[in-house]
N, C-alpha and C positions, 0 to 999 in steps of 0.2 A: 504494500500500500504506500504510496506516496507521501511525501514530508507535509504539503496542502494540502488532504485530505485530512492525515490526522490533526492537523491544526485545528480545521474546522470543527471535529467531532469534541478536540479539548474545550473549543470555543463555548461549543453549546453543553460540555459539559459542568462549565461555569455559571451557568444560567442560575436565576434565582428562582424558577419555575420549576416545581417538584418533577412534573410532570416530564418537561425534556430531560432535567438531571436521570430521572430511570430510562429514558431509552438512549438517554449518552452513558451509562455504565453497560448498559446491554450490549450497545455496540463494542464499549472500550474494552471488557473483561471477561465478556462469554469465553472467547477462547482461549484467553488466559485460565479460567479454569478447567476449561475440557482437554487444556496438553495438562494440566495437571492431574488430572484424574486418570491418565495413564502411565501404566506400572512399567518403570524402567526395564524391561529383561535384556539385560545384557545375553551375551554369547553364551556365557557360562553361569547362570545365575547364583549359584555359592561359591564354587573356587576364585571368580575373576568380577563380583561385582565391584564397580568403583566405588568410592565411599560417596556415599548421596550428600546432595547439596544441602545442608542448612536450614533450614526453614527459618520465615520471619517471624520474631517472637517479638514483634512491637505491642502485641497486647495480649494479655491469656486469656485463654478461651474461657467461657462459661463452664462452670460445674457441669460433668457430665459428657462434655464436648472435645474436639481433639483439633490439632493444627493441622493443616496440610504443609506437603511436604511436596515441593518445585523440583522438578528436576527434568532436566536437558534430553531428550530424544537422541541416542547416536545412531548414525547413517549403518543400515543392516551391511551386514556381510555374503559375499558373492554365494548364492546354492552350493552345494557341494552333492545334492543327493547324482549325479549325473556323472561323476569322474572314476577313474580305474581305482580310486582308492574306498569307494563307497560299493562300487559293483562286489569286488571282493569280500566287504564286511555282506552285503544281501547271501553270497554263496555259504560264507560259515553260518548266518543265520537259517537258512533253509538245512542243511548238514544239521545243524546242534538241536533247534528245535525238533526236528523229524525224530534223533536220536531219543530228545528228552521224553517227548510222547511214548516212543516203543516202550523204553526201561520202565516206565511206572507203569505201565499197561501191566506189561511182565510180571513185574514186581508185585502186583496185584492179583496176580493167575491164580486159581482152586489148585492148579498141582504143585505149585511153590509148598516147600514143607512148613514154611510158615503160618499157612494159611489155618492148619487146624490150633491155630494160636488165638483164636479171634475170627474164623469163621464162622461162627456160630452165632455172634454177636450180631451180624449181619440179618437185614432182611428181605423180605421177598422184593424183586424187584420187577420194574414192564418194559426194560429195554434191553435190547442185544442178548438176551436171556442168560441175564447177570444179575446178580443179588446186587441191593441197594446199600450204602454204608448211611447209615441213620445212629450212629452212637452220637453225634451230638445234641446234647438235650436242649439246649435251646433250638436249635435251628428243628429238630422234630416236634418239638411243642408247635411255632411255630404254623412248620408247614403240614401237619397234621390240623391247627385251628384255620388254615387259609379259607376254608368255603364260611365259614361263620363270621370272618372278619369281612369277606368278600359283600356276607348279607347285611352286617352292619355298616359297612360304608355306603352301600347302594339305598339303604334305609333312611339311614342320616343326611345325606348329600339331596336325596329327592325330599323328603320332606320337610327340610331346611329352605331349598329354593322354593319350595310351595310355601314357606310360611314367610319370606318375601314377597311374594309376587301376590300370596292373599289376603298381607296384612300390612305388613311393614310399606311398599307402596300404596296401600288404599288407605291406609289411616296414619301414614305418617310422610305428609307428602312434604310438609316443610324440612325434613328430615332428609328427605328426597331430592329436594331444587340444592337445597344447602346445608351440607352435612355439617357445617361448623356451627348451627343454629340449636342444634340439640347436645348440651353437655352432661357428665353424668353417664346412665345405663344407657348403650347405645341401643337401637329399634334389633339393630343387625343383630344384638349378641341377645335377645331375649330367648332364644328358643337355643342357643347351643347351653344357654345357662340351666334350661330346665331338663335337655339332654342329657346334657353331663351330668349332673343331681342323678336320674335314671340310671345313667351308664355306669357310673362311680358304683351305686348300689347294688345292680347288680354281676360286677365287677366282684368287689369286695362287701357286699353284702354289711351286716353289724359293724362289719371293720370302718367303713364310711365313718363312724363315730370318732374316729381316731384320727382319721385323714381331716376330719371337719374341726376338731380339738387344738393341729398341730399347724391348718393352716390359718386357723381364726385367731393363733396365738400373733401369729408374722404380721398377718393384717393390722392387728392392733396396736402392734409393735411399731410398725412403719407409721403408720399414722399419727400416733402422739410423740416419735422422735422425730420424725420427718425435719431435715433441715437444720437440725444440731447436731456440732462436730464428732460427738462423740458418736452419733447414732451408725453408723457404718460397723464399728468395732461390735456393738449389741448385736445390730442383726447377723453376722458372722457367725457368733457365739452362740446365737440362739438355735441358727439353723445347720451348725457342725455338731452344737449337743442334740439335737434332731436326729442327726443321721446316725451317730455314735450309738444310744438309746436305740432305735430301730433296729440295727444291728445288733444289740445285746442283748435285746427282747425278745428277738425275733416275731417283731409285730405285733406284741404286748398280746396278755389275755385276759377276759374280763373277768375268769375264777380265780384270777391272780388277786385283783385291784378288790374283789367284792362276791365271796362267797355264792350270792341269791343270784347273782348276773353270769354266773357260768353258764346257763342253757345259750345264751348270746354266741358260746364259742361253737355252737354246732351250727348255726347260720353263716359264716364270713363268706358266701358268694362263690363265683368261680374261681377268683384268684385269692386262693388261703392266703399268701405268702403276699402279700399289697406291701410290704415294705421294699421289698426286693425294686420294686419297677419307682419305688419314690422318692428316690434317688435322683432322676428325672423332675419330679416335682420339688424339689430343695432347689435348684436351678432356677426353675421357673420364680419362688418365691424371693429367692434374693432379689432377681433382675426387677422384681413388681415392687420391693424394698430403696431398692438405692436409685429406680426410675424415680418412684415418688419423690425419696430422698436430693437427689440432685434437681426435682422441680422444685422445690422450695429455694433450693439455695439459688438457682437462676432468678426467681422471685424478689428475693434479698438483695442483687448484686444488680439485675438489669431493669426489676420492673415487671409486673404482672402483664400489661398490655403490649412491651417489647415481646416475653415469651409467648404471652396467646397470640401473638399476630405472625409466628414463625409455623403455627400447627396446619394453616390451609395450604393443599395443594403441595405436598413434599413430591420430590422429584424421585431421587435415588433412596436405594438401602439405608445408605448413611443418613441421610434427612428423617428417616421415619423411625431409625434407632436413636438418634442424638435428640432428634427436636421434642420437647417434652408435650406430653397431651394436654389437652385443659384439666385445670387440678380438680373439676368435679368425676373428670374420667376416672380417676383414684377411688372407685367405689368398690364393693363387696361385688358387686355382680356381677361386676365388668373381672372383675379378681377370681371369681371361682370357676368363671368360662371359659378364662386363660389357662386357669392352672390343669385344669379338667378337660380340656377342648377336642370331645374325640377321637378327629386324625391323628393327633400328634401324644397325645397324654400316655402311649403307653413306650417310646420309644422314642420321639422325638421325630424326627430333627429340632432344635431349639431356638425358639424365636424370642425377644426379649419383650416386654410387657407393650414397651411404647410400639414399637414396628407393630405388634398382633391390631393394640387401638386400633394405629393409624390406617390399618388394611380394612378393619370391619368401617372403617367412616371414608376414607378413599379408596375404593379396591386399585389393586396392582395393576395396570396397562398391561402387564407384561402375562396377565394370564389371558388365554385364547382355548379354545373348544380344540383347534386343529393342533398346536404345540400340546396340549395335554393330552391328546389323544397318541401323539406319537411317543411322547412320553409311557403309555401305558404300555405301547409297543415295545420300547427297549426294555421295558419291566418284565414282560413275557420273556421274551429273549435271554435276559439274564436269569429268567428261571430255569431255562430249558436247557442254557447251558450248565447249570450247578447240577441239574439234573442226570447229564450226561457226565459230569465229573464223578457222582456219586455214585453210578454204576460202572467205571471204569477203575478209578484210582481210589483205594480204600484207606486214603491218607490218615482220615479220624482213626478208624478201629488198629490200623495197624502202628500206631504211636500210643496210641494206650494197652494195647494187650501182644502184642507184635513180640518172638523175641530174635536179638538183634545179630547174633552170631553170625549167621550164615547173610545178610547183606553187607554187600560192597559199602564203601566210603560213597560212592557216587549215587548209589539206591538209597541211603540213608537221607543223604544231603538233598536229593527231588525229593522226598518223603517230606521232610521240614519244609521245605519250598512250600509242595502242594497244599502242607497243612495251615500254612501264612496264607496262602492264597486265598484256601476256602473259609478262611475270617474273615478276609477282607469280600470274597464275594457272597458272604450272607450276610455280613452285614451291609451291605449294598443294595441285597434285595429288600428286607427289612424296613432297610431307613426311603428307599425306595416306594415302595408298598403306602409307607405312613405319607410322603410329602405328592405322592399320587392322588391320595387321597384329598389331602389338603387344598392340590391345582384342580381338584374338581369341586370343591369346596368355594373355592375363588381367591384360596389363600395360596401367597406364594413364600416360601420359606427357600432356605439355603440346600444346595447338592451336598449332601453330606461326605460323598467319595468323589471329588473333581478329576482324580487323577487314578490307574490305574495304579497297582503296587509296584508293579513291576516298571514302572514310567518314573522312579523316584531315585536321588542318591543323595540329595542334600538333607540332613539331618531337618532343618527347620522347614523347608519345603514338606517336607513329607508330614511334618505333624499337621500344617496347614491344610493340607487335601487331604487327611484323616481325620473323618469327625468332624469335618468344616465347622459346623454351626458352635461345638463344644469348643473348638478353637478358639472364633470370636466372641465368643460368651467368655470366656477365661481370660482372651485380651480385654475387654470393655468393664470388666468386676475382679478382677484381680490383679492383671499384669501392669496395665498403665495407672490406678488407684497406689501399688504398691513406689512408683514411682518410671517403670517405663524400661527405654532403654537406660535412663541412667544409671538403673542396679540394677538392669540386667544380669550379672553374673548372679548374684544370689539371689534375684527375683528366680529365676529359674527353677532352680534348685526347689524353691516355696513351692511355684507353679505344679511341679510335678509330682510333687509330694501329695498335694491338695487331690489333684486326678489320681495320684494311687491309692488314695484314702478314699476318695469318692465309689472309687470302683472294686474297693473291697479291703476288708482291714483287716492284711495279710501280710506278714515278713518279705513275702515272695513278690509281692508289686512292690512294695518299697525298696527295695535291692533294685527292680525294673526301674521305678523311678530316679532313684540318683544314678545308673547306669547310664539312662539318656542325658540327665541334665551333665553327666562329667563329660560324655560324648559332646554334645555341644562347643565344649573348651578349645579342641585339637580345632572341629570345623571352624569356628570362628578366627582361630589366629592363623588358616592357610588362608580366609578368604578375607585379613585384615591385610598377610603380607603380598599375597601371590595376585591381590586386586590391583595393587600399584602399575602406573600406565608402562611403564619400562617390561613389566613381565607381557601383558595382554597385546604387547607388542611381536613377542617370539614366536616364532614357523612353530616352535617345540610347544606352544601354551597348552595347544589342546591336549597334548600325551599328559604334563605336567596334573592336570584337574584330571585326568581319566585316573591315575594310577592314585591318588588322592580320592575319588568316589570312592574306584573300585574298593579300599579298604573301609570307607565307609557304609557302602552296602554291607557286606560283610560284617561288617560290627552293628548294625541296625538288625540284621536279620538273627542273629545272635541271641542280641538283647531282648527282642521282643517273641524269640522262644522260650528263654528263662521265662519271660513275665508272664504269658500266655498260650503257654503248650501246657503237654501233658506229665501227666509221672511218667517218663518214655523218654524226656527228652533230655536228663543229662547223659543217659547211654547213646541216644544220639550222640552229643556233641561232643563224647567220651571218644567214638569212633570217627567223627569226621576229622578232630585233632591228633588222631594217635598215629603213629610212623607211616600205618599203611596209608593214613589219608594225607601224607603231605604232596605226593603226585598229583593227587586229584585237585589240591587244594591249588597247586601252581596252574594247574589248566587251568580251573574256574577263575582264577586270578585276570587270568590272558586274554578266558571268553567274556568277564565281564568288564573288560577294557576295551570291548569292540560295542559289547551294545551300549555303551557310555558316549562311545563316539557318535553313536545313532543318535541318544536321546537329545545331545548338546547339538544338534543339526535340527533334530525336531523341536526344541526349543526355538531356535534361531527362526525356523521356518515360522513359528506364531509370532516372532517379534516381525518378522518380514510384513506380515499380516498386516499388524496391527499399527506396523508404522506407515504401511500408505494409505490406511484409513485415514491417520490421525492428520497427516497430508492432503489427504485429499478435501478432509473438515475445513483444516487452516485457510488452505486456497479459496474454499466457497466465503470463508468468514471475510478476506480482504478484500473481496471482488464485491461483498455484499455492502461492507463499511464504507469502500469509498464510495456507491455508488448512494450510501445516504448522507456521506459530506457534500456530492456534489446534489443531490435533492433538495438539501439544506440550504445552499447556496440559490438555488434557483426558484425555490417556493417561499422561502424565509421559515422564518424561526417561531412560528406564532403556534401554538398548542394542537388548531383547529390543520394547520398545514403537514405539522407532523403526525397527527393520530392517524392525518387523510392520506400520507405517504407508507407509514407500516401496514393498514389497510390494503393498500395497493402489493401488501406481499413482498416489498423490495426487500422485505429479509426471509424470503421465504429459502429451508434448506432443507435437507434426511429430515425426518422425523417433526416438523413442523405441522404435520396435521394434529399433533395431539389436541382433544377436543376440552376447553375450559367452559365447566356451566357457566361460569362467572364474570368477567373482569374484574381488575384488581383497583381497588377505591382511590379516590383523590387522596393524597397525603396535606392538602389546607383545601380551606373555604368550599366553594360549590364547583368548584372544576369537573367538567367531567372525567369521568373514569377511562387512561391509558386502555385502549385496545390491545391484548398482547397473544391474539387469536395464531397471525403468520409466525411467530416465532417458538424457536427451536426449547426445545426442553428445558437447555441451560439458562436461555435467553430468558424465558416465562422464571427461572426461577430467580435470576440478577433480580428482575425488576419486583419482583415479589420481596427480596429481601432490601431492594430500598422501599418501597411501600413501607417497611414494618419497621423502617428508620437502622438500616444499618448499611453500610454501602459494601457495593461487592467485593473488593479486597479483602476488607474482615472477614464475610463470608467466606472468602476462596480459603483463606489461610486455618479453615477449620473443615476443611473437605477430605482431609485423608486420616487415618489412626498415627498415632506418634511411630 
């Protein structure tokens, strides 16, 4: 864009008329924060990331909220899938894989002398006329309940949309034009509240008394501290002695507490054991705890009418997590259809209190009839292939009952593989299953597995695309609260302690837990030295991070069979460590140096992506600004001539159709209300966050996590 152009946009962004000042920031800063809302991936994103730029911290952000973090686009690197040195890596991928499938085929055969080790275990199965491996008790609870959970979503999801469309539109139409008009129990959440009540009961039957005891205790709690210093450290306390108790109780009984009330203990519902899965719900009530909590202290610090004027119309994830609700949203009702909300209540995926509000009062754009449909499609698929792993590769049974003499270092080590695998791909389906439900629901929640297992070598990368949602729930209430990256090093350590606690309070995760958090140490100081530009500059970089993964795979796949394998698996790692296995362990050192070389090319390949997008945005954005400096110029500067010019679509770009019931109000006297129908997402949200008296710099620089 030209030096005269932006003059003119500064010109009128000097104006003392509200009204141009919001579309001279829209012009000036939309794109400024749309390059910042993309994630640097370098080449190599843990061995060779540069150290990221600084962020401006000319003011701190709001209780609850984070800065964003500016940083530079570099120009992608030439393909490489097309050269003699990637053809080669394709021929050992076709060779190794092929091999890897046969062995555990094998290894898996009735006439292996093994087999009567744990053939028995096995059960009847309907494919290739092979018994099924079902020794996992969750995954056969599960998928032995699939046609019941199947009739409980299709029950809930239809009758939910009927009690919209027969209630909540016909008798709640101001609700309807303008969802900011109704604060308090939303229209939307009336019928998941009185579901949930039903479902909770018979669920857990009597036990509901218990669930109703321990969350009315947090409720009450958050409310009368809400917004005093100390109140974070309480709710903590209240809800780790929550989960501790549950644990030592084993979901408490009422011939315990009260003699006459033991016939109670022969009612508790289907799920006896309701502590087991509320675990889950301790999550939930924190996030409904330090949401409220940080609306008060935003309250304190900016003003009730600055906070309530940020709740209309969020754009992104981050807008509908940070921006707090209206503080009568903070009710009982709204609180027990969260914590209880049938898709999601027995499993997650984990959504934080404010995003669930803000979804039942703005639904997500991003959910469509035709994406969740295909959605349901990859769900199939992932069943059908678990399915087929289970009548093939009998990695469960033959790790717990298996014994181990007679295989190889190499059988042993796909056997551990297979059994990482098949956790990560039931808990896929699972978490799957639950957020399927929810995209039919009209709720959009996080992908809880972004990445394949096998698509990972950087220690913090991989915890990110594991358990996504539980990730960002533990960054946003634990990691940046505790203080962020700056004690990072024993934030960490805390970090994981807390998830090995969470997930079971056992010697053997905690041993898992500081296992990863010391893992962390090595990765972080190759990717503090080996990032500096002098290295990312050598022919040799890429070997340099390969042989660097490769030991870090290996040490992640390790540690996360101590943590969650079987009785089975220190004889595993007995034999893949002992003399015979150090052959083997040099090949797999060598084969997983090549598929590192892939993954850092298919990395690159999404930065490729993602940077001529982000080129492609920029180019529309300067083509579009100069062409309303010079409209500026030639119409003038009067309110009536610019509303009449954005009208006319001159910033029309991607994704500008999104449809506002609304426009956004004068900010003085009787002005009419800015038009902001032609602009782009980012655009609609600038002018919205000067509406509400904050200009869009401040905004930008609280658009990413610390």
């Amino acid at each position: 864009m030209s030096n005269s152009s932006s003059e003119h946009i500064i010109r009128i962004s000097e104006s003392h008329n509200p009204q141009i000042r919001e579309l001279s920031h829209t012009l000036l800063l939309s794109p400024l924060v749309s390059l910042t809302d993309a994630h640097n991936t370098t080449l190599l994103p843990t061995m060779a990331s540069p150290a990221p730029q600084a962020p401006s911290r000319t003011q701190e952000p709001l209780p609850g909220t984070t800065h964003t973090s500016q940083r530079k686009m570099r120009p992608p690197t030439r393909s490489l899938w097309g050269t003699l040195e990637f053809k080669a890596y394709y021929l050992v991928y076709v060779v190794t894989v092929a091999n890897m499938m046969y062995t555990m085929y094998t290894a898996s055969s009735p006439q292996r002398p093994e087999y009567k080790g744990y053939g028995r275990r096995l059960s009847d199965g309907w494919m290739l006329g092979r018994k099924i491996d079902l020794s996992d008790g969750q995954w056969r609870t599960f998928r032995s309940n699939l046609p019941a959970f199947a009739l409980a979503m299709f029950t809930y999801t239809a009758f939910n949309r009927l009690f919209y469309l027969g209630v909540v539109r016909k008798w709640c139409r101001g609700f309807v034009r303008s969802p900011a008009s109704v604060r308090g129990a939303l229209p939307t959440l009336w019928f998941p509240f009185l579901f949930a009540s039903v479902f909770a009961i018979v669920l857990s039957g009597s036990s509901t008394l218990f669930i109703l005891l321990l969350t009315g205790g947090n409720y009450l709690l958050a409310k009368r501290l809400g917004g005093r210093r100390w109140a974070p450290l309480v709710i903590w306390v209240y809800n780790l002695a929550v989960l501790f108790a549950n644990e030592s109780y084993k979901g408490y009984e009422f011939g315990r507490i009260l003699e006459s009330l033991a016939w109670l203990d022969q009612h508790r519902g289907i799920l006896r054991r309701w502590d087991v899965t509320f675990n889950i719900t301790m999550l939930r009530m924190v996030s409904f705890a330090m949401d409220y909590h940080w609306r008060i202290r935003q309250e304190q610090e900016a003003g009730t009418q600055l906070v309530d004027g940020l709740v209309a119309n969020p754009v992104t994830e981050k807008d509908r997590i940070e921006r707090s609700c209206f503080k009568p949203d903070y009710c009982f009702v709204n609180y027990w259809a969260y914590l209880l909300y049938p898709p999601l209540y027995l499993t997650g995926p984990i959504i934080t209190f404010n995003n669930f509000v803000s979804q039942m009062r703005y639904p997500s754009p991003g959910i469509k009839v035709k994406s969740t449909l295909i959605y349901g499609v990859r769900l199939l698929v992932s069943a059908i292939l678990m399915e087929l792993i289970l009548h093939t590769v009998y990695c469960v049974a033959i790790s717990k009952w298996a014994q181990w003499d007679t295989f190889s270092a190499y059988e042993i080590s796909l056997i551990g593989y297979m059994r990482l695998s098949f956790i990560w791909l039931k808990l896929l389906i699972i978490w799957r299953f639950a957020r399927f439900w929810a995209m039919a629901d009209g709720l959009e929640t996080v992908e809880n597995m972004r990445r394949c297992m096998s698509n990972n070598y950087s220690l913090q990368q991989f915890w990110r695309d594991w358990h996504c949602s539980y990730n960002k729930w533990l960054v946003r209430y634990v990691y940046i609260p505790l203080g962020g990256r700056k004690t990072s090093t024993w934030n960490t350590f805390v970090v994981f302690t807390f998830v090995a606690l969470w997930h079971d309070l056992t010697m053997r995760l905690l041993q898992w837990a500081w296992i990863i958090a010391l893992l962390f140490l090595p990765e972080g100081l190759a990717t503090w030295y080996f990032g500096k530009s002098q290295w990312s500059r050598k022919p040799y970089f890429r070997l340099i991070c390969s042989l660097g993964g490769a030991l870090n795979i290996i040490a992640m796949m390790v540690a996360n069979l101590v943590g969650f394998g079987d009785g089975g698996v220190e004889k595993m790692l007995e034999k893949i460590f002992s003399r015979e296995g150090v052959l083997f362990l040099a090949v797999a050192y060598v084969l997983l140096n090549v598929h590192l070389q892939v993954m850092f090319e298919w990395r690159e390949h999404e930065y490729r992506k993602e940077y001529e997008n982000n080129g492609r945005a920029t180019g529309q954005w300067e083509m579009s600004a100069a062409a309303a400096a010079a409209a500026v110029d030639s119409v003038g500067t009067s309110e009536e001539s610019l509303d009449k010019y954005v009208q006319g679509a001159g910033l029309s770009a991607p994704g500008s159709n999104i449809s506002t019931e609304r426009s956004l109000g004068s900010t003085s006297g009787s002005s009419p209300p800015l038009n902001t129908e032609s602009l782009t997402k980012r655009q609609q949200r600038t002018a919205a966050v000067a509406a509400a008296g904050l200009t869009a710099d401040e905004d930008g620089r609280r658009d990413h996590r610390d």
